[in-house]
N, C-alpha and C positions, 0 to 999 in steps of 0.2 A: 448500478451502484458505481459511482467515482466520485474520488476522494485522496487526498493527501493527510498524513500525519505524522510529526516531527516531536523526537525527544525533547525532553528538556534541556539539553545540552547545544540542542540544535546542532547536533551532529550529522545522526540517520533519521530519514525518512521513511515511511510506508506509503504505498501507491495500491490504490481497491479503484480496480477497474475492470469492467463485463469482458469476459470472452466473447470476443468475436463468432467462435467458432463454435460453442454451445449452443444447444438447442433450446426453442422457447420454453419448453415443454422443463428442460431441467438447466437452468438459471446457473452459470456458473462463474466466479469470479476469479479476478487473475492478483495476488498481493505480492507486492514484488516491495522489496527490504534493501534497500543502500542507501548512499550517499552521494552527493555532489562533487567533485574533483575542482580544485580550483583549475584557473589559466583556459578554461575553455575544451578541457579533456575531458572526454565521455564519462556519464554515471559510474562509479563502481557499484553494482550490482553482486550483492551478497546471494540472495536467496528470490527464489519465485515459486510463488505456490499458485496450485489450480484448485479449488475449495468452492463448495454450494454456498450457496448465498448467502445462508442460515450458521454455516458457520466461519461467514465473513465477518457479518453482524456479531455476532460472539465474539470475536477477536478485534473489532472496532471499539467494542463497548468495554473487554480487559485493558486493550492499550488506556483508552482514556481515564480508564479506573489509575492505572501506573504513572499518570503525569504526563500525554503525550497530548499534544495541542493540533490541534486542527489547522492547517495551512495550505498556504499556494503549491500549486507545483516548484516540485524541488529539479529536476533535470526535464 
């Protein structure tokens, strides 16, 4: 699973990207919560979560129930 998802405000982002480091066997994804810094300065990075797949999908399908759109990579 990877993916980008952006408020309506187009403020913060959401990033749903595969742990590297999980096993095949249990599928695990990385969603990591911030925003872009203008001027070329690193992401600010609020929150990172490690969560099964199953409740990646859960959490892709309430953002976009709340108004959150689908986009390119934000940082």
């Amino acid at each position: 699973m990877e993916g980008w998802l952006t408020d309506a405000n187009k403020c913060w982002s959401v990033r749903f990207h595969r742990d590297p480091k999980a096993w095949e066997q249990d599928v695990r994804v990385i969603v990591d919560h911030g925003r872009e810094m203008r001027d070329g300065q690193p992401a600010l990075l609020k929150t990172r979560r490690n969560m099964r797949y199953e409740d990646a999908i859960a959490l892709w399908k309430e953002l976009r129930r709340y108004g959150w759109t689908v986009s390119g990579a934000a940082w």
